[in-house]
N, C-alpha and C positions, 0 to 999 in steps of 0.2 A: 424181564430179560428172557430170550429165547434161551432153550431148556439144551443144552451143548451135545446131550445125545440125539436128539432130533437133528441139531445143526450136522451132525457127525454123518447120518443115514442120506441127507438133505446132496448133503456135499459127494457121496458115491457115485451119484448118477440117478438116471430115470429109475433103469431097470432093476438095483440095488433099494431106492425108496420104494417101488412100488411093493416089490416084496416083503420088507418090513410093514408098510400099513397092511398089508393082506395081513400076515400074521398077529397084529395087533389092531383091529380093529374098531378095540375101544377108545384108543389112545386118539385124541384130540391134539394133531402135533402143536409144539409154540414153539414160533419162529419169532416172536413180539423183538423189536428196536434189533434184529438182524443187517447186519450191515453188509452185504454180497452186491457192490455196484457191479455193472454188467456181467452178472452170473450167467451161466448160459439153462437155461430152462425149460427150452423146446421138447415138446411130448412131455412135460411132468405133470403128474395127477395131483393139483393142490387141496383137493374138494375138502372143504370144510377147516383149513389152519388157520391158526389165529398168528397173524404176521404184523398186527397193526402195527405201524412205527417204523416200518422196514423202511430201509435205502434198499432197492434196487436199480436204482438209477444205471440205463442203460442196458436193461436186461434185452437178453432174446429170448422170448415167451410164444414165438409161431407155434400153434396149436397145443398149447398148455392148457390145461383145467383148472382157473379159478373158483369153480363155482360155489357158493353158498360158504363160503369165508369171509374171516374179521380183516380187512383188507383200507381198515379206518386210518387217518394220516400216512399212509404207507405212500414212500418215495415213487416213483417211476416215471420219473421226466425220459422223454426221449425212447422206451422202452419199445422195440420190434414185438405187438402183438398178435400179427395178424392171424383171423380165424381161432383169438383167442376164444373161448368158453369160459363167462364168466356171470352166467344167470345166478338171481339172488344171492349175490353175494355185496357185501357193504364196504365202497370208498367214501365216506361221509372224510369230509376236507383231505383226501388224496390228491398227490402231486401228480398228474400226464400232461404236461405241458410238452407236446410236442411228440405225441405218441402217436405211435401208428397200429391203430386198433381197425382197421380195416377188413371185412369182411366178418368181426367180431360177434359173438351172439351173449349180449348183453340185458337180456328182456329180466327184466322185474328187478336189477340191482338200483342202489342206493346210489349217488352221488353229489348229494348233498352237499353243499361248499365246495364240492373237488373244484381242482385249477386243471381244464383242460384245453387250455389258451392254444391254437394254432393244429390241434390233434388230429390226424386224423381218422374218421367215424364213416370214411365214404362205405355206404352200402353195409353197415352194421345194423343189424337188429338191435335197437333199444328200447321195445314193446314194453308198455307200463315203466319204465326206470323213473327216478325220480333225480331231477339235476337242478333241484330247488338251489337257488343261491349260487347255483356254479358257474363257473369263469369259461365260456366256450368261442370265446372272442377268436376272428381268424382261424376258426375249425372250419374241416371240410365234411360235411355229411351230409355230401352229393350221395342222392340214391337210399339214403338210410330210413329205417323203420320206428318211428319214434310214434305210435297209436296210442292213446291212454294213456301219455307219459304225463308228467308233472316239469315245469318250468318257469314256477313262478320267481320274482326277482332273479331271472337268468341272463346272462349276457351272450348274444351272440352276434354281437357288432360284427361285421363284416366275413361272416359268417357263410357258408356255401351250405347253401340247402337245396338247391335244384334236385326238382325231381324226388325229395325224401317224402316218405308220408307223416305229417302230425293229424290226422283224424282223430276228434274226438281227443285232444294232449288240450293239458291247460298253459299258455303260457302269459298269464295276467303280470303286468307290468315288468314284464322281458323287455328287454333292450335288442333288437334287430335292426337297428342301424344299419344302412347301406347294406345289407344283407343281400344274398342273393337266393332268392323263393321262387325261380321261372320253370314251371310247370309242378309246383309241387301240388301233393294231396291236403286241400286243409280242410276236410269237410266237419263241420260243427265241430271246429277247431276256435279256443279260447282267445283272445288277445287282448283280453279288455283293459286299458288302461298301459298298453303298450307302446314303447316306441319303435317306428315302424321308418324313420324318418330317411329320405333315401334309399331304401330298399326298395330291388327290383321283384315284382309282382306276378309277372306276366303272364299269362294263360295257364294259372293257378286253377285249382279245384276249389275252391272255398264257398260252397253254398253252404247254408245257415250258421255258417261262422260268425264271429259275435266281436267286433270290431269296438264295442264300446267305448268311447273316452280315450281313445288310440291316438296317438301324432302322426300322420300318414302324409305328414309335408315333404313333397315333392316325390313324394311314393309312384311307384308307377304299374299300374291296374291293367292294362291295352291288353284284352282280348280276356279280361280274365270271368271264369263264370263267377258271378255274386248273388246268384240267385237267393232272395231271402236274407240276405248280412243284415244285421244291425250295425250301421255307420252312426247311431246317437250320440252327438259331444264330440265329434273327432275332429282333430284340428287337421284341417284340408287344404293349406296352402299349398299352391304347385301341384299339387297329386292329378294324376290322369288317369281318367276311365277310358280313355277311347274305344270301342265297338265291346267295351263289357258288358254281361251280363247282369244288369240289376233288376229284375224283375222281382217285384216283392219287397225290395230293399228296403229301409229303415231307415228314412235320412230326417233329422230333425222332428220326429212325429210322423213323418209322412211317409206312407207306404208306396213307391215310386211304382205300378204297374203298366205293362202292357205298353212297356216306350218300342219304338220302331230300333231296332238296330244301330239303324246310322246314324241317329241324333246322341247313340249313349256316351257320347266323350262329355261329360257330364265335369265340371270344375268346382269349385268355390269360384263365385255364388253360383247358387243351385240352377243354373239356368241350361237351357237344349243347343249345346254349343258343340260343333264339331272343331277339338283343336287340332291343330296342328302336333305331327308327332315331333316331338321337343324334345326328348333325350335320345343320344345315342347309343348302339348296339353296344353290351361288352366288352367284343369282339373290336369295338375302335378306340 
């Protein structure tokens, strides 16, 4: 249970708690099973509390200091954080369903299991984070920074990714259903054993991205670079290349080179078909 003099300094305000950590340095505050739904938290310096277990459900955290805190099951569905600060610090199975971490700088934390159904991540740094097992179903993180991260068993079924970068992020046997990935960074970006089914594709960065054993049924590729992918094993129903770049590709054994442009609307079966563009914009 959180330690009632820490609760006491916590509850003054910003400018009250900052002064106390200054003068106590050593002290490692506990906030552990605090229950303060929508505390107001804006500008407070959390660096390093151990809070896990916390409800703050419906906080306002706009440009607060999480960083490098126990931050494990803690509540905060719904929680205003934008421009929060919260590198290296650990939500392994935290509650942000529905948070707004927006412009957030989130590089190297943990969030392992967290439920971050519907959140949103637009244009967050999430450099290295790991959101192994997490729930990011109906997020938006259009724009966001996800390089090096981890996403294995991840969900982000309908999902807004436009435009974010996963370069070099692993996200083996993720769920990206109907996803939306039109223009993002994937370069030697993981997906091996993904489902991808329904997601839009579109003029994607993904050379020597690794598509392995992927569900990419009714996926849609039109104009995307694939220069070098390994497509081996992927079930390819309805999926369209039209004018992509596969050069070098990896489809079945066979290293697809030096195809003309305008033949690349490439189907199941593997044949030099130009289709027809068959799905329609977003935007209809």
């Amino acid at each position: 249970m959180a330690n009632l003099d820490h609760v006491t300094h916590l509850k003054a305000g910003a400018a009250q708690w900052a002064s106390w950590r200054q003068a106590q340095p050593e002290i490692i505050p506990d906030l552990t099973g605090l229950v303060l739904a929508g505390m107001d938290l804006q500008g407070y310096d959390l660096t390093g509390v151990d809070i896990s277990g916390a409800d703050l459900s419906g906080c306002r955290a706009q440009d607060a200091t999480f960083s490098e805190g126990n931050w494990n099951q803690v509540t905060l569905r719904g929680m205003d954080g934008r421009s929060l600060q919260a590198s290296q610090s650990s939500f392994v199975g935290a509650s942000l369903a529905g948070a707004n971490l927006q412009d957030a700088d989130l590089r190297g934390a943990n969030f392992m299991g967290a439920d971050l159904a519907n959140a949103n991540l637009a244009d967050a740094d999430l450099t290295g984070v790991d959101l192994s097992a997490a729930n990011l179903s109906g997020a938006n993180l259009s724009g966001a920074v996800f390089n090096r991260g981890l996403a294995r068993h991840t969900s982000f079924a309908r999902a807004l990714l436009n435009g974010a970068s996963l370069c070099e992020a692993d996200l083996s046997d993720a769920n990206l259903s109907d996803a939306n990935l039109i223009g993002a960074q994937l370069y030697r970006t993981t997906f091996h054993r993904a489902r991808l089914a329904g997601a839009y594709l579109t003029q994607i960065y993904g050379v020597s991205a690794d598509f392995r054993e992927a569900d990419l049924s009714g996926a849609d590729f039109r104009w995307a670079n694939l220069q070098q992918v390994s497509l081996l094993g992927c079930e390819m129903e309805d999926a369209c290349f039209l004018y992509a770049n596969l050069r070098l590709a990896e489809v079945a054994g066979t290293v697809l080179a030096d195809l003309p442009q305008e033949t690349m609307g490439l189907c199941k079966p593997w044949e030099a078909l130009l289709k027809q563009d068959w799905r329609p914009s977003l935007g209809e």
